[in-house]
N, C-alpha and C positions, 0 to 999 in steps of 0.2 A: 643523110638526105634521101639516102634511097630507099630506106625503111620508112621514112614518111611518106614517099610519095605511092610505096606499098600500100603502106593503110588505108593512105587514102583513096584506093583502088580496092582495097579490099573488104573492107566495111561497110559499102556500099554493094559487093556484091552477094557480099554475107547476108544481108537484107533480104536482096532480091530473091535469093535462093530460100530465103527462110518462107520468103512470100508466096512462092513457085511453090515450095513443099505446102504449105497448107493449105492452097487455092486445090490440089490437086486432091490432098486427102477430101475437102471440101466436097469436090466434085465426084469422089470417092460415092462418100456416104450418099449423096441424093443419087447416084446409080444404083446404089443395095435400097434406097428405098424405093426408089420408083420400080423397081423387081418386084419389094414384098406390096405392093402397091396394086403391080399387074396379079401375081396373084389371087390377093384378096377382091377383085374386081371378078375374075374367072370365079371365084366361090360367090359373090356375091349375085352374081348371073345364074350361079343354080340355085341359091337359096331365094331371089326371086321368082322362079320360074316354082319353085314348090309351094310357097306361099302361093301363089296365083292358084293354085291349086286347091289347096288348103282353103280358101276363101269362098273356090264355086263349092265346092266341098259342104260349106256351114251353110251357104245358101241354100243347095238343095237339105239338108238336114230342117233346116226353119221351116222349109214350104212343107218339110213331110208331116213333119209334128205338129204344126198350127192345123194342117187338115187332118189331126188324127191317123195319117197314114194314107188317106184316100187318094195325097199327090205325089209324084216326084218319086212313088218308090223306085221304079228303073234306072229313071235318070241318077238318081243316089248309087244304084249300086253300080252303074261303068262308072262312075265318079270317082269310087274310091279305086277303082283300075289306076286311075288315071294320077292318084293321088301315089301311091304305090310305086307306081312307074319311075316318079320323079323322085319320091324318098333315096329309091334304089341308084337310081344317080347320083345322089347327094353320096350315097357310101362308097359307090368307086371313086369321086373327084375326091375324099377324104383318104383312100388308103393312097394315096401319090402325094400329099401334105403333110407339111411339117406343120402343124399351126401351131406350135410356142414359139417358132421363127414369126408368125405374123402376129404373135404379140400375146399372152397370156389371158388379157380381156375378152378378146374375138376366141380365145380356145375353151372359155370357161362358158361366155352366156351361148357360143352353140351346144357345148354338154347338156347345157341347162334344157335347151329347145328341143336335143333331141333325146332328152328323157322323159319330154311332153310326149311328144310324137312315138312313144313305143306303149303308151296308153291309147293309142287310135283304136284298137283288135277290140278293145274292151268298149270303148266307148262306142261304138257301130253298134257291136249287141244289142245295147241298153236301148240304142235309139230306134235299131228295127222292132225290139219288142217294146216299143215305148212305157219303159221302163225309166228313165230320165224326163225331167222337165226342160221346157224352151232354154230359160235361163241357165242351167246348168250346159246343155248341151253347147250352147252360144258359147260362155264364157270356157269354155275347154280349148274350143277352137281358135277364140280370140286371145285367149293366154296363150295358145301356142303361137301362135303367130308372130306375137308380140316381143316371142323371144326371139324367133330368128330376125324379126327387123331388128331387134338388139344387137345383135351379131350384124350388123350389117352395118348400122347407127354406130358399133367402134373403130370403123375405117377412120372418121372423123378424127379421131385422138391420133392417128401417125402419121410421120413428121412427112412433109411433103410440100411442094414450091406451091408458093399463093393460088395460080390458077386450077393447082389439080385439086387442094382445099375447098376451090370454091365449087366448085363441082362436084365435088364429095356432098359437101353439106346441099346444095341444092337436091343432088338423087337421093338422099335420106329422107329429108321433106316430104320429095314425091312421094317416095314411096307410104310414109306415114297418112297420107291426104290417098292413096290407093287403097291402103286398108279400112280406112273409114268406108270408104265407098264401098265395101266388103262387106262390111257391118251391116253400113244401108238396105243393101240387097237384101239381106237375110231377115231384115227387120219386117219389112212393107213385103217382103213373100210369105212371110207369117202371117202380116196383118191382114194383106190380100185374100190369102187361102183359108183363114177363118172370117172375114170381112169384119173384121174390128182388131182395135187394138188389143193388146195385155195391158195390165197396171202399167204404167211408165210408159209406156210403147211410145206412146207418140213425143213424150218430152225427150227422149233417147234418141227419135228421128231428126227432133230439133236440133239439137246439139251436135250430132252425127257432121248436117249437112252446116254448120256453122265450121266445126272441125277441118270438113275438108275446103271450106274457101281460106282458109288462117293457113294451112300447111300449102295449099296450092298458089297461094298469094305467099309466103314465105320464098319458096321454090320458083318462083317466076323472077322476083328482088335480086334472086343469087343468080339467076340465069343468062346467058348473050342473050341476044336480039334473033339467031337461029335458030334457040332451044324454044325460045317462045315462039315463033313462028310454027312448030312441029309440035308446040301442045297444043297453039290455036290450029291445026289445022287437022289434029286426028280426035280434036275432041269437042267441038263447036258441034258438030251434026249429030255427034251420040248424047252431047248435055242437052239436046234439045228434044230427042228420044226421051227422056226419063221427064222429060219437063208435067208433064198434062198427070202422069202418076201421083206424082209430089203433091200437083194441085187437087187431086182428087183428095188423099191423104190428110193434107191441110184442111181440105172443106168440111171433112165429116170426121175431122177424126175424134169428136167426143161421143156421135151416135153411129158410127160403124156404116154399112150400107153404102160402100165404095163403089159398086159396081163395076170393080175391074180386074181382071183375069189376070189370075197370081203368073202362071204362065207366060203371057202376054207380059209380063212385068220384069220375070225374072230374063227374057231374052232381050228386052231392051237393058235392062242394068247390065248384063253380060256385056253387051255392044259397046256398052257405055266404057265397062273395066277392060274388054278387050282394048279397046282403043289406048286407053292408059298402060297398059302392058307393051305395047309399040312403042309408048315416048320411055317406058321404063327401060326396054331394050333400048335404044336409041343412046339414051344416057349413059350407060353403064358401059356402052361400046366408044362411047365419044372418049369419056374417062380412059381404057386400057386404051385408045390408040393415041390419048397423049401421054401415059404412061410408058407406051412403049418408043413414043419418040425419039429423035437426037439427044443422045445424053451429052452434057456440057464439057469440054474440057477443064475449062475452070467455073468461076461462076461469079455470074455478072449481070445488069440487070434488072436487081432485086429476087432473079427467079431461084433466090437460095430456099434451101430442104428448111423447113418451120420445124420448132420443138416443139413438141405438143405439151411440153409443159416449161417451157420456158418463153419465148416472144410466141403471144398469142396469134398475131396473125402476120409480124412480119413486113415487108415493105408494100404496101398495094394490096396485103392480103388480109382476107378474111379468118376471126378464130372462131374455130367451129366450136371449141368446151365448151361456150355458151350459148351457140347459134341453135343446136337439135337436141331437144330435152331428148331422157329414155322412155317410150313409149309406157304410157301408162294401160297397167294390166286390170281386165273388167271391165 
């Protein structure tokens, strides 16, 4: 009799404790992830900040070569100071990085980016002695770029509880809708400072500014009710800046005769991408400080760690595999 009423005390606690033990590993693993999580967030924050770089970078590059040279040389060369600066950053936050601990994908497409990015010494030459064309010098910049939002854009694939998923895939978006607007710049500073287009130029403008309302409208869907509040309110007075460009752009752009000061253009577009660089920091800081939050004892909720290749999105949660393509290169 006594042995059964064992059991029947003890099978039940055999349970609990089995439950106990995997709630705890459970909780385990979403602390090692929201770690490699915060890291990759901290790299993500300089690999934004070099892009942003990279971007004024091809800007001033377009306005020199569309005018032959005659603009923008100065401004290009503290430009590349300033491009320099941030690389250099990017190598010391690397030598303190394990990155095949933050996952093989994120270790491969930054090799990729930064074996673009050691082509920069050579590519400057070409353009001060304008020895390159528009289109080539553009698309160097814009391949590179597009690798390190790659590297950025694989956050997405690890595993991580619904709300910091959503948020990932939201600041990817941004940023993809940041870089068009990059493009932009560099497109209509070209076309300004020779006052007409190139072949394509203006169907590239089209497209450009169609791009960035599809990724910015993306990004707002995934976004709370605060993050939009902080895109409408640092970027409503700069999109209004670039507005009158556009329309100039629009008007003439099959007989050239813009009449508007590539300068004048390129510091309103600035204003425009500065202002986006704030909700880009903004975002990326929201993200690591709910990464670095109260980790769980157990877990409960729904707010369990997602497999990025197992439950796509999990309870409440969004699956990013298919929410943010890989930027397309060119």
């Amino acid at each position: 009799m006594r042995g059964k009423v064992a059991m029947l005390v003890l099978v039940p606690l055999c349970l609990l404790g089995a439950v106990g033990v995997q709630g705890l590993r459970e909780a385990g693993r979403t602390s090692a992830a929201m770690d490699r999580m915060v890291s990759v967030m901290d790299l993500c924050g300089v690999l934004s900040a070099l892009v942003h770089e990279t971007q004024k970078e091809r800007g001033f590059t377009a306005g020199y070569l569309g005018s032959s040279g005659r603009r923008f040389a100065s401004e290009l060369t503290r430009q590349h100071g300033q491009v320099d600066e941030r690389a250099q950053a990017l190598d010391v936050m690397l030598t303190g990085l394990d990155l095949e601990d933050l996952g093989p994908e994120i270790a491969a497409a930054l090799a990729s980016a930064r074996s673009e990015l050691e082509q920069v010494t050579s590519v400057r030459g070409r353009v001060s002695a304008q020895q390159i064309s528009l289109d080539d010098a553009l698309g160097y910049y814009t391949q590179m770029n597009a690798k390190f939002l790659n590297a950025v854009g694989e956050a997405r694939n690890m595993p991580a509880p619904p709300r910091v998923s959503r948020e990932v895939g939201a600041y990817a978006e941004f940023l993809l809708g940041k870089e068009r607007a990059g493009i932009e710049r560099a497109v209509l500073s070209s076309a300004f400072a020779r006052d007409s287009f190139l072949s394509g130029g203006y169907a590239k403008l089209v497209r450009l500014i169609s791009e960035q309302n599809t990724y910015f409208d993306s990004f707002y869907r995934l976004s709370s009710d605060a993050v939009r509040s902080d895109f409408d309110q640092c970027t409503d007075r700069a999109d209004a800046g670039v507005a009158s460009f556009r329309d100039a752009a629009h008007a003439r752009s099959a007989t050239g005769g813009f009449g508007q000061d590539a300068g004048a253009w390129f510091a309103a577009a600035t204003a425009r991408i500065n202002a986006l660089k704030q909700v880009d920091d903004d975002l990326a800081a929201s993200i690591s400080e709910t990464a670095h939050g109260p980790r769980p004892a157990g877990v409960g909720d729904g707010d369990h760690v997602d497999d990025a290749h197992g439950d796509p999105g999990g309870v409440g949660g969004v699956g990013l595999g298919g929410l943010v393509g890989r930027v397309r290169v060119g």
